[in-house]
N, C-alpha and C positions, 0 to 999 in steps of 0.2 A: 849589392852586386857591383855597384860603380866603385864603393869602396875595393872590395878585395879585386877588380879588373886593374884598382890603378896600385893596387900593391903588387899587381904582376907587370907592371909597366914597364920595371928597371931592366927585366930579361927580353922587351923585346926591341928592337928598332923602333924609332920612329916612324919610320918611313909603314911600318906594318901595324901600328897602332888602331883598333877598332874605331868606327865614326859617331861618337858617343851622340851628336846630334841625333844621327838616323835612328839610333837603339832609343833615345828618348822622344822623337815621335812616335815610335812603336809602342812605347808605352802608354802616350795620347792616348794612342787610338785605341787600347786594350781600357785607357780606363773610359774614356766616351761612350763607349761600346757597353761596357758593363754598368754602366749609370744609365744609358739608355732602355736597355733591354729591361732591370731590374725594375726599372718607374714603370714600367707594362704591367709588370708581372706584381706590385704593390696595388694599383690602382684595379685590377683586377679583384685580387683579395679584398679589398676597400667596398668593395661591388656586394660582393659575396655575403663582406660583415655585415653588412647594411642589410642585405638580405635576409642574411641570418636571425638579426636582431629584431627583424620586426616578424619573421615567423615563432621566432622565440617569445617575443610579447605575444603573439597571437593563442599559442598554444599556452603558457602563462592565464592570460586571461579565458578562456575558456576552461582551463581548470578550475581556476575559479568559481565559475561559473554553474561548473554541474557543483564543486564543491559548496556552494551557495546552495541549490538547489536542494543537497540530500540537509543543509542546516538554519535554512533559512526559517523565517516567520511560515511560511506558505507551508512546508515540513512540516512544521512545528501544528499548523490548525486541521489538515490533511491526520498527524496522528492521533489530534485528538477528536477530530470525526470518527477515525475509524475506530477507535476506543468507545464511543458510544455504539456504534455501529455491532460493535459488540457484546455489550450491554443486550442489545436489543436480543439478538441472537438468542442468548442468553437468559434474558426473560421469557422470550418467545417459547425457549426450550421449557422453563419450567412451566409457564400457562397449558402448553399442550398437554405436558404431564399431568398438573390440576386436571383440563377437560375431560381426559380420560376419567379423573376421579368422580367430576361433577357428573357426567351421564352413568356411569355407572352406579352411584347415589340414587340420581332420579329413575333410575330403571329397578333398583330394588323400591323407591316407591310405589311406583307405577304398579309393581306386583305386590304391595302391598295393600293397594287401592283394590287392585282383584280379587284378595283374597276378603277386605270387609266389606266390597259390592256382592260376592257370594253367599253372605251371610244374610243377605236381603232374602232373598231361598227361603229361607224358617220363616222369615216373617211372614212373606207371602202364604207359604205352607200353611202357618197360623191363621193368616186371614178367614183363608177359603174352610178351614174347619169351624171359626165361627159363624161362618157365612153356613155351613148346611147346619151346625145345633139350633141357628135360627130358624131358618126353611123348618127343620124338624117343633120346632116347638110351637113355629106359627101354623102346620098340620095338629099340633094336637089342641090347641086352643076355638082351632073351625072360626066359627063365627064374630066367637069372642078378641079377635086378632085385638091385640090392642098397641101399633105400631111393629109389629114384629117384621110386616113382610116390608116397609120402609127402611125399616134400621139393615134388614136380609140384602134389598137392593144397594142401600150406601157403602155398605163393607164389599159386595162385590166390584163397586166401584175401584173402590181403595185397591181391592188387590187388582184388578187390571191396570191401574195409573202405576204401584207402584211396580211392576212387573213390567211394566212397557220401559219406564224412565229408568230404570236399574241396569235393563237389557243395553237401554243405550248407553250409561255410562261405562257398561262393561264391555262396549262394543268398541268405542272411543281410548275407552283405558289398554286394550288388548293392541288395537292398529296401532299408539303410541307407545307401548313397549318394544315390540315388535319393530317398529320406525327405529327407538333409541338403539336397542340391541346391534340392527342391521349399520348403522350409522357406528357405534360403538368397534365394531368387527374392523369397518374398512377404515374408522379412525386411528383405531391401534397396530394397524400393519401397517398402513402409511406410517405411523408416528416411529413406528418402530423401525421401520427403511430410513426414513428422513433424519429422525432423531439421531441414528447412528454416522450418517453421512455428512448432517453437518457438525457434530460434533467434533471430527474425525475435522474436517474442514476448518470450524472455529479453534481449534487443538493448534492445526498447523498454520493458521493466520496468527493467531499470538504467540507462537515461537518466530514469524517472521515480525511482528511489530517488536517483539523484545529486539530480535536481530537489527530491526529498523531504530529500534531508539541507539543502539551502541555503535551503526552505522551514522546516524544525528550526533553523537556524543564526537564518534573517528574525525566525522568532515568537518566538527567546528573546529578540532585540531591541523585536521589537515591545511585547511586553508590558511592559517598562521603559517605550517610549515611551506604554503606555496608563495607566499606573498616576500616570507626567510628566502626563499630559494629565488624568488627572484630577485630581489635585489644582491644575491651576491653573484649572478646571474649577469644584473647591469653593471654590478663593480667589474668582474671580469671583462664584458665587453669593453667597459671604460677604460682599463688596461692595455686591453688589443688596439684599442684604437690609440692611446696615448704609445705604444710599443710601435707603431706604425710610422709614427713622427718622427724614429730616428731613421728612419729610410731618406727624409725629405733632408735629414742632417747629415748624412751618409756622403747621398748625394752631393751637397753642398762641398763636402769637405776633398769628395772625391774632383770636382770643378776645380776646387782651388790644388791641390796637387796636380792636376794637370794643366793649369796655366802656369805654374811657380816652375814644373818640370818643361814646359816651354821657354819660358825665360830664358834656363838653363841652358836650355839648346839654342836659342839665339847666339850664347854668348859663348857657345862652343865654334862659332863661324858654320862658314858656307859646304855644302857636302861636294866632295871628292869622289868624284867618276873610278871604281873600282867593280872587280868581280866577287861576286858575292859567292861565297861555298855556297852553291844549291842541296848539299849536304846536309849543312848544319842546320839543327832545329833546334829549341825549346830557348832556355836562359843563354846559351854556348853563343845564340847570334848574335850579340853583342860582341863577343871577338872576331865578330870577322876582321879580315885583314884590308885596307884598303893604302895605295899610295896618296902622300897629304905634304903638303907646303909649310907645314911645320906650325899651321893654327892653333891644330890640336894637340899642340904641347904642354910642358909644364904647367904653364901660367893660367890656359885654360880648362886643367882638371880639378888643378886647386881649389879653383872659383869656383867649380861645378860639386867637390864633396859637401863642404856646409850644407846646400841646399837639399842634397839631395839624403842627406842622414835626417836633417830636420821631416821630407816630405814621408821617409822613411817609417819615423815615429807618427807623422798621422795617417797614415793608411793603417800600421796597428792598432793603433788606438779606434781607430774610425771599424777597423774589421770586428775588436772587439764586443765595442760598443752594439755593433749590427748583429754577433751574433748571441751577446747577451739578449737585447730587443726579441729576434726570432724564436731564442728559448724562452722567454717571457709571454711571447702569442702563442708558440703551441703550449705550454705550461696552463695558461690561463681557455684557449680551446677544449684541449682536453677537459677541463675542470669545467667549461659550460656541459661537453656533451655528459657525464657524468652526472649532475645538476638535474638536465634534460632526461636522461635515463630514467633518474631515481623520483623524478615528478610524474615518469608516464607509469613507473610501476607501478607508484601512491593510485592515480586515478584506476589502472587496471585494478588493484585494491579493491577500491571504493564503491566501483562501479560491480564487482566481483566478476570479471573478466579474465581471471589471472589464466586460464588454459582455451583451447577449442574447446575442449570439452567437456569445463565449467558449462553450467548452463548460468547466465544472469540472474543476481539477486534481483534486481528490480524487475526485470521480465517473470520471476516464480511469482514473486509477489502479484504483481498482476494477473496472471493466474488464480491465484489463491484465492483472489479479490473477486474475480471472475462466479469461481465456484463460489464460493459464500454468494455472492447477487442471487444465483440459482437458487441459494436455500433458501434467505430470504423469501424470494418468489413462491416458493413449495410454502413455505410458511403463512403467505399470504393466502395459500390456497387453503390450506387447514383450518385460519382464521374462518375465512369465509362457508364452511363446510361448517364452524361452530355455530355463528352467527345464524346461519339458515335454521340448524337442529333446536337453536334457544327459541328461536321463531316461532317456530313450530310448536315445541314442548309447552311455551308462556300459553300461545294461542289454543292451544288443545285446552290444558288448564282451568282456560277463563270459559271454553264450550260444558267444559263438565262441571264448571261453576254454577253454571247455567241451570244446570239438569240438577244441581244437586239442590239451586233453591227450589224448584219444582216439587221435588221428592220433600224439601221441609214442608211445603205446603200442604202437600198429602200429609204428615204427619200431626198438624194442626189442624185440618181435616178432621182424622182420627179422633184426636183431644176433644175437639167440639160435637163431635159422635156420641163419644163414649160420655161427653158430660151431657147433653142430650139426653140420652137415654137413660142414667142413672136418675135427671130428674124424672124423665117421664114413669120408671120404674119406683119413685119414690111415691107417686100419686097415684100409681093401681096398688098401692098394699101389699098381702098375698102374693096377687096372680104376677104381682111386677117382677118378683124375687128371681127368676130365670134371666129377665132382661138386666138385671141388675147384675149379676153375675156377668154376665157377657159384657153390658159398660164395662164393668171393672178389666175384664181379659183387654178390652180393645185399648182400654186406658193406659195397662199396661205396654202393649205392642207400640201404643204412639210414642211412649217413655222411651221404649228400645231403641225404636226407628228414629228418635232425635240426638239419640247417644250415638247411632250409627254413622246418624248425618253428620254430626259436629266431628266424626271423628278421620271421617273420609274430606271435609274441610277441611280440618288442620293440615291432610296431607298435603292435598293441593295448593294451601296458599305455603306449606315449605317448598314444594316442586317451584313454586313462582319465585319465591323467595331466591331460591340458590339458583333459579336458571339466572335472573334477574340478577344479581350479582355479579354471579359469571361473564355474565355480556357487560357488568359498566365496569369491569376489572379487564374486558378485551379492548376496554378504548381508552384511548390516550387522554391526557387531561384537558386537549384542547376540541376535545369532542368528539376526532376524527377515529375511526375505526380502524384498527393496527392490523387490519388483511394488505396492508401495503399501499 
């Protein structure tokens, strides 16, 4: 501008000459002004960054943090809890299934016990018919009785003992089916509601723990790619804040142009009293016109271009510089909030948040975890519903254990009857041959009634057998009983 005013010099007067002094205070004060205002408005932004950057580490770290969480150790012992956890389920499921099979085992026991306590009938039957050919024989003998009506009262015996102890084993064996059966009903309609429900349940907890390990596998990734993201994150910021610096140089440079363009104006002399065009505005006021004593002639515009072409060159350079720097901060801005975006979509990701109405992976899951605890629970009720019936069944068992050595006793009873009386029939001769006959029949019957006995045994000690199983297969190895 000072150039091409003094290339338009030759065409005017001196006397009409602009006051180059006054036009280079005005420019002082445009660059004072614009060095001042702009240090506000840096220091400002400096504020912000600072702001920024530690809300930036904040969010940074807390990513981290849940990202730790879904891969961490703690993760890691959490999955393989619940992997046992379903183990257990799992077991639990197939034992229930077993129980059903084991009571209904011991229930066609149970009715098989009824049907060779029934068989007790004939024998009894049998008894009481030797009991009157006696009566009958020891009438035809009269006087001669020779043991008849002894041997007549012992067999009556026999059959009331075994008739009483048979009743009760069949009485015992009847309310214990009947127990199993009823217990058997409401075991397999539970088992079959439960069974169904936690299955359904255990089904969608192991499609969440698959989904949870490939969630474990995403977050140990992700976290590398957050720890990536931050530090180019901090490079960026490093940037903004080093692109900041030339503000403080800006400035600098802008100071020293307006003391060098003071100089200047020194050496253009003193201002001359004139009317200023109130007209002219923008760059043009530099030509105003003012009357002058001839200071501001040749000599001193000459002295005044050097300076002001050199001050020239560093405001361009200086503008350059500033606004390379400012494309540098938003450049490097941008590329944080981008950064920042693409770390909150990872977490929305991870966390499975991506919509409103997504519903939370970690929130189904705990749900999921929820209802499983429930089945468990049901499960432990079942446990305990078994444990009661084993109870009961062992303990019935060992009552008709009871009863059945009773019944062997009557049966050696019998045996010492019927050998009894074979001897005493071997020492009447003749008249013994009837009693001898009849030892033989009873001899018989005891044989039967000990094949009966042995055989309604076996059943009971397999009922004990497989209850007895049953229950040390419902407990855990460290003793504890798996009803929860």
């Amino acid at each position: 501008m000072i150039i091409s005013a003094f290339k338009n010099w030759n065409n005017h007067s001196v006397t009409f000459m602009p006051s180059w002094r006054d036009r280079l205070l005005d420019a002082n004060r445009i660059l004072n002004a614009l060095a001042a205002s702009t240090e506000g408005e840096f220091i400002q932004l400096g504020e912000k960054l600072q702001e920024f950057y530690f809300r930036t580490r904040g969010l940074s770290d807390l990513s981290s943090e849940v990202a730790g969480c879904l891969s961490g150790e703690e993760l890691k012992q959490n999955m393989e809890g619940l992997q046992a956890v379903f183990a257990q389920v799992q077991e639990q499921d197939e034992l229930s299934g077993k129980g059903v099979s084991v009571l209904s085992s011991l229930l066609c026991r149970f009715e098989a016990i009824a049907t060779q306590l029934g068989r007790f009938d004939q024998t009894i039957r049998n008894l009481r018919v030797l009991c009157n050919f006696i009566r009958i024989e020891s009438s035809r003998l009269g006087d001669r009785d020779t043991g008849f009506t002894a041997l007549g009262e012992d067999v009556r015996k026999l059959a009331g003992n075994v008739t009483e102890k048979s009743a009760e084993l069949m009485n015992h064996s009847e309310n214990l089916a009947e127990m199993i059966r009823q217990g058997l009903k409401r075991m397999t309609d539970f088992e079959k509601k439960q069974q169904g429900h936690a299955r359904l349940i255990l089904d969608q907890a192991v499609q969440n723990l698959s989904a949870m390990t490939q969630r474990h596998q995403s977050s140990s990734e992700t976290l590398g790619e957050i720890a990536t993201r931050w530090k180019r994150i901090s490079q960026s910021i490093g940037e903004v804040v080093a692109s900041m610096q030339f503000h403080d140089i800006t400035r600098q440079r802008l100071e020293h142009v307006r003391d060098a363009l003071g100089d200047v104006g020194e050496k253009l002399g003193p201002e001359v009293s004139a009317k200023a065009d109130k007209n002219s505005s923008g760059p043009w006021r530099l030509f105003q016109k003012r009357a002058g004593n001839g200071s501001d002639g040749i000599t001193g515009l000459s002295d005044a271009i050097v300076p002001c072409q050199v001050q020239s060159v560093q405001l361009k350079d200086a503008d350059t510089d500033m606004l390379s720097a400012v494309g540098r901060i938003i450049e490097n801005l941008k590329r944080i909030g981008s950064e920042i975006t693409v770390m909150a979509g990872e977490m929305r990701s991870l966390a499975g948040a991506g919509s409103q109405k997504e519903e939370s992976f970690l929130s189904d899951l705990e749900k999921k975890f929820s209802l499983l605890a429930g089945a468990l629970a049901s499960y432990g009720e079942i446990n305990r519903e078994w444990s009661a019936s084993m109870e009961r069944v062992t303990a019935s068992a060992r009552d008709m254990t009871l009863y059945i050595r009773e019944i062997d006793r009557i049966g050696i009873q019998m045996r010492m009857i019927a050998l009894n009386a074979g001897i005493h029939a071997a020492h009447l001769g003749q008249e013994g041959a009837a009693l001898g006959i009849l030892a033989e029949s009873i001899s018989r019957l005891s044989n039967e009634t000990s094949r009966k006995i042995d055989e309604i045994s076996g059943t009971l000690r397999a009922v004990m057998d497989e209850a007895g199983s049953f229950a040390l297969h419902r407990t855990s190895p460290d003793g504890r009983n798996r009803s929860g």
